[in-house]
Structures are given as C-alpha cells and as structure tokens.
LOVOKE-13467 format. One record per residue: residue number from 1; residue in one letter; x, z, y of N, C-alpha, C, O in turn. Coordinates in Angstrom, 3 decimals. Example, Ala and Ser with C-alpha at 12.3 -4.5 7.8 and 13.67 -1.06 7.14 Angstrom:
2
<1, a, <13.190, 7.800, -5.690>, <12.300, 7.800, -4.500>, <13.200, 7.800, -3.300>, <14.236, 8.465, -3.319>>;
<2, s, <12.850, 7.080, -2.250>, <13.670, 7.140, -1.060>, <12.900, 7.870, 0.030>, <13.409, 8.039, 1.138>>;
//
This chain:
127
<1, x, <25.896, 2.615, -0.486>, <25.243, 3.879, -0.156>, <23.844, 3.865, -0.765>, <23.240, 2.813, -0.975>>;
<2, x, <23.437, 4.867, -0.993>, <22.329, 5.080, -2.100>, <20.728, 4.979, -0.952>, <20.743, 5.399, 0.205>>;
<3, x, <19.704, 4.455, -1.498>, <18.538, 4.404, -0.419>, <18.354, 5.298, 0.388>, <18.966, 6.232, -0.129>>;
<4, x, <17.805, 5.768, 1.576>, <17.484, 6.561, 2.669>, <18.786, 6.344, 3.320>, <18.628, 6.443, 4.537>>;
<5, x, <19.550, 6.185, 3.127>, <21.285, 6.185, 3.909>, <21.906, 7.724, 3.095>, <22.751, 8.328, 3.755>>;
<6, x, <21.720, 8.019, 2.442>, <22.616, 9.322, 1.675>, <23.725, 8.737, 1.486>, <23.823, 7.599, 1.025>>;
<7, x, <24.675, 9.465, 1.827>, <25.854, 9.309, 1.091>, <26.171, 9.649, -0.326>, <25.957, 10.827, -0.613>>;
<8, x, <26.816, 8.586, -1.656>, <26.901, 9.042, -2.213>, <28.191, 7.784, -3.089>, <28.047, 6.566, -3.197>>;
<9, x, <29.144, 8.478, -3.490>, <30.153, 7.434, -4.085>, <30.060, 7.443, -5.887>, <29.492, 8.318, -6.539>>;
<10, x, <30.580, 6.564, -6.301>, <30.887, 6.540, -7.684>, <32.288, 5.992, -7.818>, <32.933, 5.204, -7.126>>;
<11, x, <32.581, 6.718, -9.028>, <34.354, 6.273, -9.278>, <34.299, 5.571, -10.762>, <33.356, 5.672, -11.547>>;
<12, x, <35.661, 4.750, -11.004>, <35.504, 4.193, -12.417>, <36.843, 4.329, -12.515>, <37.497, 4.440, -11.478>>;
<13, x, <37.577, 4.344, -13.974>, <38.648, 4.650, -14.017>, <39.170, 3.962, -15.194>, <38.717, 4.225, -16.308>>;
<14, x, <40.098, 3.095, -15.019>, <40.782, 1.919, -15.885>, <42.015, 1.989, -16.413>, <42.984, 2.308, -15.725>>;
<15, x, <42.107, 1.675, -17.784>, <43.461, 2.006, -18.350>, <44.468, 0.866, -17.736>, <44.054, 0.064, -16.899>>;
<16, x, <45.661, 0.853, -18.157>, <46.758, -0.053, -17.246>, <46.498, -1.813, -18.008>, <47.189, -2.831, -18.018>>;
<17, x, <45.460, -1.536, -18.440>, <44.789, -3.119, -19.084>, <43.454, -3.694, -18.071>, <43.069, -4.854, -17.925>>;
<18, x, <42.954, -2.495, -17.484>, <42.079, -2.500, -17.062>, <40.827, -2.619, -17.238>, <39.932, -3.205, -16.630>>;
<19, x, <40.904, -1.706, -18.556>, <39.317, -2.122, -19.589>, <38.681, -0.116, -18.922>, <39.381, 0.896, -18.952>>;
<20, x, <37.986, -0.169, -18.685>, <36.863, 1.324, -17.938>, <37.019, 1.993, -18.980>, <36.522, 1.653, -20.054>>;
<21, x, <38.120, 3.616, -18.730>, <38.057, 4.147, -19.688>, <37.152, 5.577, -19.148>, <37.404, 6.586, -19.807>>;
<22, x, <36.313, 5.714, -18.215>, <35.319, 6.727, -17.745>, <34.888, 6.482, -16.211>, <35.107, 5.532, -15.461>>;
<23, x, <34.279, 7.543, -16.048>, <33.329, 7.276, -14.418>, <32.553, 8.402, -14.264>, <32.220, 9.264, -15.077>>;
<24, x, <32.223, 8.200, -12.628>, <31.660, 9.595, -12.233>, <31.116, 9.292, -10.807>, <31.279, 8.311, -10.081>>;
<25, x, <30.671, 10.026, -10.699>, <29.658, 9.949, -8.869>, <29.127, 11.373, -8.529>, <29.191, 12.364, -9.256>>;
<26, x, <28.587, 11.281, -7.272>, <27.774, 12.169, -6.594>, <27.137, 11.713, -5.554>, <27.421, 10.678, -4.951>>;
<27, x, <26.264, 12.454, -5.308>, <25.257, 12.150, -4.379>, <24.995, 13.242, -3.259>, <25.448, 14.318, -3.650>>;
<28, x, <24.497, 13.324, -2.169>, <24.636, 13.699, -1.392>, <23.070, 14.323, -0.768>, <22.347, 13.347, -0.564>>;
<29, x, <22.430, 15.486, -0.452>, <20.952, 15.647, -0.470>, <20.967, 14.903, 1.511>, <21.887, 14.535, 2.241>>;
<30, x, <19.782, 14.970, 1.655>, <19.498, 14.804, 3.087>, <20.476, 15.367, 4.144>, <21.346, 14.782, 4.790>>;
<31, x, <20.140, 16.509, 4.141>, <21.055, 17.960, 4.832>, <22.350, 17.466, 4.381>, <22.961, 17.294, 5.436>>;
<32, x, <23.227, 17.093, 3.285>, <24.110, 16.870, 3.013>, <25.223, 18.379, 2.730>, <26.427, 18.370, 2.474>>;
<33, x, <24.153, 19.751, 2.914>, <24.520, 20.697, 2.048>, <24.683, 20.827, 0.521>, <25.212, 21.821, 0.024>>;
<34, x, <24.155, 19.669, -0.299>, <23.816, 20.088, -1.868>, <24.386, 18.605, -2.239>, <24.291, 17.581, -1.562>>;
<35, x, <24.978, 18.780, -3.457>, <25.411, 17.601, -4.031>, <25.019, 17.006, -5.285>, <24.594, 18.022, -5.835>>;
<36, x, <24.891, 16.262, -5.966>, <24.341, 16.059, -7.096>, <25.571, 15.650, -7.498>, <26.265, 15.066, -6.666>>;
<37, x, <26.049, 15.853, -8.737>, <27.143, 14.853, -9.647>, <26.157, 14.716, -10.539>, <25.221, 15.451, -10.854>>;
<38, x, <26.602, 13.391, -10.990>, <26.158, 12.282, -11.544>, <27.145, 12.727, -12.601>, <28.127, 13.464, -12.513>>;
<39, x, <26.507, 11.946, -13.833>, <27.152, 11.814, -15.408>, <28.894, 11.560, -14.967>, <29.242, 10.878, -14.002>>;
<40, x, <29.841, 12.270, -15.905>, <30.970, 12.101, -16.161>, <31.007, 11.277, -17.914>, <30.532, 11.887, -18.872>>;
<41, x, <31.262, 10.704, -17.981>, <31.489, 9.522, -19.130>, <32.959, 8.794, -19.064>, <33.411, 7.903, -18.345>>;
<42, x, <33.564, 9.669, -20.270>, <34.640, 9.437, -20.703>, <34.814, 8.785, -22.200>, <34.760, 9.535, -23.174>>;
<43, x, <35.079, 6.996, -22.410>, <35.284, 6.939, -23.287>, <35.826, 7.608, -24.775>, <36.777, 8.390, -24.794>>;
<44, x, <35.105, 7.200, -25.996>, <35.426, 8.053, -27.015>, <36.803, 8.123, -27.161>, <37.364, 9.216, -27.077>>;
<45, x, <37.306, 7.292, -27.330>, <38.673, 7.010, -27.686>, <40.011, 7.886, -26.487>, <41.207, 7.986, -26.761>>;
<46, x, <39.441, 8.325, -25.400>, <40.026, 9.113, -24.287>, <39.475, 10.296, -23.878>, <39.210, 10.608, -22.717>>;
<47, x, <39.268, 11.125, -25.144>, <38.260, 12.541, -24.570>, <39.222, 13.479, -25.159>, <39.531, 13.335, -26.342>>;
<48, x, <39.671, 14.321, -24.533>, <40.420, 15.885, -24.992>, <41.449, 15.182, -24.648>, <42.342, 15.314, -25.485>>;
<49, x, <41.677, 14.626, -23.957>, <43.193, 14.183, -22.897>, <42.693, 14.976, -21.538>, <43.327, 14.692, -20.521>>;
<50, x, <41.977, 15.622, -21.451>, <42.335, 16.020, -19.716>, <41.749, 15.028, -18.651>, <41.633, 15.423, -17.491>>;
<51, x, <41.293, 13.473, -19.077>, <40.180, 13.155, -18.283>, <39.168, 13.372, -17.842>, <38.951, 13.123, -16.657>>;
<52, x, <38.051, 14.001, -18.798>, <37.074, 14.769, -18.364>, <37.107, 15.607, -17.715>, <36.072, 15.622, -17.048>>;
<53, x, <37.950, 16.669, -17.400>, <38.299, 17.497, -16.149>, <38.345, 16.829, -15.181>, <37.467, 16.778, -14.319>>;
<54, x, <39.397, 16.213, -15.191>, <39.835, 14.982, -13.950>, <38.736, 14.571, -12.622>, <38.482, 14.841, -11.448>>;
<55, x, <38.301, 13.687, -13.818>, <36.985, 13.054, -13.697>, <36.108, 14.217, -12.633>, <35.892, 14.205, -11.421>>;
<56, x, <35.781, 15.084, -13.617>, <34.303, 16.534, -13.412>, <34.892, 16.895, -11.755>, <34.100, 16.977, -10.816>>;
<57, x, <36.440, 17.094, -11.580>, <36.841, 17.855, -10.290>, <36.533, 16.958, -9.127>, <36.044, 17.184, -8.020>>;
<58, x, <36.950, 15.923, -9.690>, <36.737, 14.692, -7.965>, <35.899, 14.321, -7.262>, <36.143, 13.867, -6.144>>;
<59, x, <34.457, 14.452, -7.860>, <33.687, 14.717, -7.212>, <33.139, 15.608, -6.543>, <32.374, 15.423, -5.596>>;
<60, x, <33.571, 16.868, -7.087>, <33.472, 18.395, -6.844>, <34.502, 17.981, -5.154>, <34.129, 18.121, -3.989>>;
<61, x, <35.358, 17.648, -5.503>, <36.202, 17.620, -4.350>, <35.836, 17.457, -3.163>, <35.945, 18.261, -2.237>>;
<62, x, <35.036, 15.583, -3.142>, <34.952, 14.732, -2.479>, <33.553, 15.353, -1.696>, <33.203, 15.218, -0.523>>;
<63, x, <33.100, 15.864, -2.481>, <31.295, 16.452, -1.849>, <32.096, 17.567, -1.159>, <31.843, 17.443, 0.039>>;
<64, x, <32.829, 18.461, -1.314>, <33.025, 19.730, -0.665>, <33.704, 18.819, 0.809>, <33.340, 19.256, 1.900>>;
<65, x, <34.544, 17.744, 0.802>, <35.160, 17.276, 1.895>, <34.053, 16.482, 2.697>, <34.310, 16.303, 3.887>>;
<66, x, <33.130, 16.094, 2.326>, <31.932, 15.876, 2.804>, <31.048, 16.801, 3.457>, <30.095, 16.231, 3.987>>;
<67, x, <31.063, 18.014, 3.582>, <30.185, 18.907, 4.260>, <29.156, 19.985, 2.917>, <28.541, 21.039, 3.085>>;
<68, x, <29.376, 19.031, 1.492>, <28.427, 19.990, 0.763>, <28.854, 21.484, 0.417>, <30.032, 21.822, 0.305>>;
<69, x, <27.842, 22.285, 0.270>, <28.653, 23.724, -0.158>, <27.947, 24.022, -1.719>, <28.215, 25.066, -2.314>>;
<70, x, <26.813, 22.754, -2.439>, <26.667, 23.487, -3.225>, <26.571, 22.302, -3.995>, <26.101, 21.257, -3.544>>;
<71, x, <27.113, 22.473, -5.432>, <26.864, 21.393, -6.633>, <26.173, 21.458, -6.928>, <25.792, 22.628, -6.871>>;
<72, x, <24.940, 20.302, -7.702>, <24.482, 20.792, -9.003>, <24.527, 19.489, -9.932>, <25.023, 18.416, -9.589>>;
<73, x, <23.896, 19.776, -11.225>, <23.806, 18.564, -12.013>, <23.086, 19.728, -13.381>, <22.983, 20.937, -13.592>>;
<74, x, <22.635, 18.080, -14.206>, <21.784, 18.456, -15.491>, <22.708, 18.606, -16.840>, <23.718, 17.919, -16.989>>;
<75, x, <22.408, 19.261, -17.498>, <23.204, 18.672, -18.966>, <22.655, 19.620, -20.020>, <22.996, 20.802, -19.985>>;
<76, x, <22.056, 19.297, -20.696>, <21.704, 20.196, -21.988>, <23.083, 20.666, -22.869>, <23.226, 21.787, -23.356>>;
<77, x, <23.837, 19.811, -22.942>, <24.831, 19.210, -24.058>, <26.356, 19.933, -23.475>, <27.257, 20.622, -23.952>>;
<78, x, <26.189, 19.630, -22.835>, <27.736, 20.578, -21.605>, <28.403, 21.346, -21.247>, <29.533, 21.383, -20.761>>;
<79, x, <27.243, 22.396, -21.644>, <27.211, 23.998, -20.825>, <28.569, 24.118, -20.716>, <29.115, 23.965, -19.623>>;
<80, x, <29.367, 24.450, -22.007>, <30.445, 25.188, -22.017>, <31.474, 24.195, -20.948>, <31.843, 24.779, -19.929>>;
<81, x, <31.816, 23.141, -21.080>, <32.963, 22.601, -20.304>, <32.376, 22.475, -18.871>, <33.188, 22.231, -17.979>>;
<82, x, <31.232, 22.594, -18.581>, <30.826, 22.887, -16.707>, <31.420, 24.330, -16.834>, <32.547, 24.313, -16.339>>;
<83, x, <31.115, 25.502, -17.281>, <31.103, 26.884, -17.576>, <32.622, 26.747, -17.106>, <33.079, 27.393, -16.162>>;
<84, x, <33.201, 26.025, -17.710>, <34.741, 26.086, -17.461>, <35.047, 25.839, -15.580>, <35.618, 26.637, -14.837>>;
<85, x, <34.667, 24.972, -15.343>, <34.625, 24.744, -14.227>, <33.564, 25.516, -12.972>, <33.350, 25.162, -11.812>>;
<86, x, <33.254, 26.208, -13.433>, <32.887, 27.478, -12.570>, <31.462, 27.306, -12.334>, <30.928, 28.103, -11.563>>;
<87, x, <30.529, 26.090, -13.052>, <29.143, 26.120, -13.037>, <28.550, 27.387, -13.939>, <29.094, 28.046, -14.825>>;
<88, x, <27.184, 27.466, -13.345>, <26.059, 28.232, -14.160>, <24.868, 28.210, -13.871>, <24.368, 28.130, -12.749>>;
<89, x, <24.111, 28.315, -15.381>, <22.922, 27.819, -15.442>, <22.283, 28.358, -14.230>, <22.608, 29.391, -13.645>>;
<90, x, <21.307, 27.517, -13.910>, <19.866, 27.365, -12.410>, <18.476, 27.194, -13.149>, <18.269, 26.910, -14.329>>;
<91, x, <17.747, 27.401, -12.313>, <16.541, 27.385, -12.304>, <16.327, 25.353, -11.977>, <16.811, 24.724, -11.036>>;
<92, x, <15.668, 24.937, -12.848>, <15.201, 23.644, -12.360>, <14.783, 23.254, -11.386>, <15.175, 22.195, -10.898>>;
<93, x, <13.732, 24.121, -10.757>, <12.641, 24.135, -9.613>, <13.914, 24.045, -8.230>, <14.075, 23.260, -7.296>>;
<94, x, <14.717, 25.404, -8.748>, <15.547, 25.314, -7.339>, <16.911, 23.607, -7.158>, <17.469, 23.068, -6.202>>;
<95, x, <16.884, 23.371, -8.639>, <17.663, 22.122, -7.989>, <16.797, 20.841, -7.943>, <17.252, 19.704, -7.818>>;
<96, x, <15.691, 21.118, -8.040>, <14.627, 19.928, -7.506>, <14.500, 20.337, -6.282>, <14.566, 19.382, -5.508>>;
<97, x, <14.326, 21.473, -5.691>, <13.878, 21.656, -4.298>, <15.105, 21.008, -3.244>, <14.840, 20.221, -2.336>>;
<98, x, <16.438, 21.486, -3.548>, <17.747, 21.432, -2.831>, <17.721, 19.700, -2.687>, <17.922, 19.055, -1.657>>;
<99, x, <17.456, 19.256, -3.849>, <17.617, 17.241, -4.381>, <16.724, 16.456, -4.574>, <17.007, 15.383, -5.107>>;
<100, x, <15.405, 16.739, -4.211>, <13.990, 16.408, -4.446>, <14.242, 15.405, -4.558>, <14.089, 14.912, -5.675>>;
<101, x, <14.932, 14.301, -3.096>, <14.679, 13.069, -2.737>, <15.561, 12.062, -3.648>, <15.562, 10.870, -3.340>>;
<102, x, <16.221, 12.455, -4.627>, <17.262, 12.020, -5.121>, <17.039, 10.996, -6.437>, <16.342, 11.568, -7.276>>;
<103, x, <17.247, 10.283, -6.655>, <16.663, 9.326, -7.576>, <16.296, 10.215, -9.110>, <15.384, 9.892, -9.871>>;
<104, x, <16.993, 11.075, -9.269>, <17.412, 11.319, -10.948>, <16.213, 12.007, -10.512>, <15.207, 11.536, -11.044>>;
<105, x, <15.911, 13.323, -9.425>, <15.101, 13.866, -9.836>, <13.676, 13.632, -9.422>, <12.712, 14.368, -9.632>>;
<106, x, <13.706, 12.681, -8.908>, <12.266, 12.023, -8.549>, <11.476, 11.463, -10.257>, <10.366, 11.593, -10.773>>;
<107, x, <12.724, 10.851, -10.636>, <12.272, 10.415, -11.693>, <12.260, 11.525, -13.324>, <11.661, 11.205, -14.350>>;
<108, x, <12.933, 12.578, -13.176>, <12.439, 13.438, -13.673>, <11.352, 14.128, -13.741>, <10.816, 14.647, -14.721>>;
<109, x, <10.879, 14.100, -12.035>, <9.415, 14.935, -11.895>, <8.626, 13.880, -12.271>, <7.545, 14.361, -12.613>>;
<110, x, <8.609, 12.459, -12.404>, <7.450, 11.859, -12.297>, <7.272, 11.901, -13.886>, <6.155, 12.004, -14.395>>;
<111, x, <8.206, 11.834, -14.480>, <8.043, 11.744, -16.080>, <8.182, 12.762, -16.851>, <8.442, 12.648, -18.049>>;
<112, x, <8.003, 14.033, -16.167>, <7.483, 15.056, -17.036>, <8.581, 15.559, -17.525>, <8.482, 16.452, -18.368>>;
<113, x, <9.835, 15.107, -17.112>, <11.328, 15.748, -18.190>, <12.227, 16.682, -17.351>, <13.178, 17.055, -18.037>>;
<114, x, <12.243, 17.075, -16.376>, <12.550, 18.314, -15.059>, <12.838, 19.694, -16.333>, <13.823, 20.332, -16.706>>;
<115, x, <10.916, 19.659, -16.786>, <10.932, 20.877, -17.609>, <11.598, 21.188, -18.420>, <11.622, 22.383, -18.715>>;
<116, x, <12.465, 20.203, -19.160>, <12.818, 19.941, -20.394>, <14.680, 19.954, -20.011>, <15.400, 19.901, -21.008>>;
<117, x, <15.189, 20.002, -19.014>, <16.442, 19.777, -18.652>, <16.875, 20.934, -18.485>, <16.002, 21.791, -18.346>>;
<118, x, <18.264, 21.376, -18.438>, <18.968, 22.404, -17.916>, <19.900, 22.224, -16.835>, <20.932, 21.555, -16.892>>;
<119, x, <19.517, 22.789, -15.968>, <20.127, 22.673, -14.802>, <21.545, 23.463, -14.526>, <21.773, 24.255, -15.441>>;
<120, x, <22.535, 23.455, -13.528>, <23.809, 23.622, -13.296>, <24.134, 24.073, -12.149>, <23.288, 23.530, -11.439>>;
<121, x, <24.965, 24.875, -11.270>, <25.161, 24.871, -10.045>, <26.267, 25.828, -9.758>, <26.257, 26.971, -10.213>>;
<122, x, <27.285, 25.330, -8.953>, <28.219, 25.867, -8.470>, <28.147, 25.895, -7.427>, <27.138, 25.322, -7.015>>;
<123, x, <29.045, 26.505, -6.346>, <29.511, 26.944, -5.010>, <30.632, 25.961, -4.726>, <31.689, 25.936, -5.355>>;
<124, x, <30.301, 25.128, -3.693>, <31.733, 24.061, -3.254>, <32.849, 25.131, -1.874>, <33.854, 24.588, -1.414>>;
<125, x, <32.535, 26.283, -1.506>, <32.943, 26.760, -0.633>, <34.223, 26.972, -1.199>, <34.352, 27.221, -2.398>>;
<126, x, <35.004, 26.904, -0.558>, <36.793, 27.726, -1.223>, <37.215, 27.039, -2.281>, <37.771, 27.454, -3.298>>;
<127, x, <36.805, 25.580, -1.866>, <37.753, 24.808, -3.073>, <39.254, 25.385, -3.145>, <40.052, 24.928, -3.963>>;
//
C-alpha cells in the first residue's frame, strides 16, 4: 500500500514463459473518490494485440469497485487511445487538486512539470 495508507494496486502481466510482457496500477486519493492510473506499459513486441486495452480497463475496473467515481491520469502522447476509452482532456489544476497528495503529482508540482503535462479524466460511475 502506497504511503499515508492509500490504497493503491499494481498489476504485471507475463507471457506463458514468464518474462513481463506489460503493467499497470492505480492509486487511490484520500477520499478514495478519484483515482489515479498509473502508466500502462506494454512491451514493444506485444502492442496492437489488444493488451493495452486490457491492461488500460483493469484498473478502471478495480478503482470503480473500490468506491472511486472518477479517473484521471497524464499523457501527452495518448490522447487518442484514452479518447477511446471514454477519457477527456482536464484542466491540470483540477487533477492536482482531486490527487494533490499523490506521489506523481507532488512531484510534478515541486519540479515545475504539472504545467507542461496533459491531463485526462473520466467518470468511473456505470461501469
């Protein structure tokens, strides 16, 4: 469990050799209304198979079965395949406010790169 006592899991996912062919997490705010997902990282060699979805939904899942009602996460690089999955662009400020305490964005505000990110956010209600 991540410092303060937040709940927050990470998954890893292994081919039938058992070498990590991707991974994923989320995090959980105080309130445990707002969720952070964490990087989805899907080996090169296993991308446009339908893992990266996979991957992107289970945490979406696992936070909504947890009590959260709202996602968010960063990605400059992404847009379109979150877009797919029913994210859209946010205001930075508002997913620093919702996740302040949260490692990524503590350390975003302290280093000046918050400004510089694009933020994400979906609705976990009616999975």
């Amino acid at each position: 469990m991540p410092e303060g006592g937040r709940v927050g899991l990470r998954w890893v996912q292994r081919d039938a050799a058992g070498v990590i062919c991707g991974s994923t997490g989320f995090e959980l705010s105080r309130d445990r209304h707002h969720a952070l997902v964490r990087s989805v990282a899907v080996a090169t060699g296993r991308r446009r198979g339908g893992l990266e979805s996979q991957l992107a939904t289970l945490p979406l899942a696992q936070a909504a079965a947890a009590g959260a009602s709202r996602a968010w996460l960063f990605s400059r690089r992404s847009g379109p395949f979150w877009e797919k999955l029913g994210f859209e662009p946010s205001n930075t400020e508002h997913w620093a406010e919702a996740l302040g305490e949260t490692h990524q964005v503590r350390l975003f505000v302290r280093t000046g790169q918050l400004g510089q990110e694009v933020a994400w956010t979906r609705s976990l209600l009616h999975q």
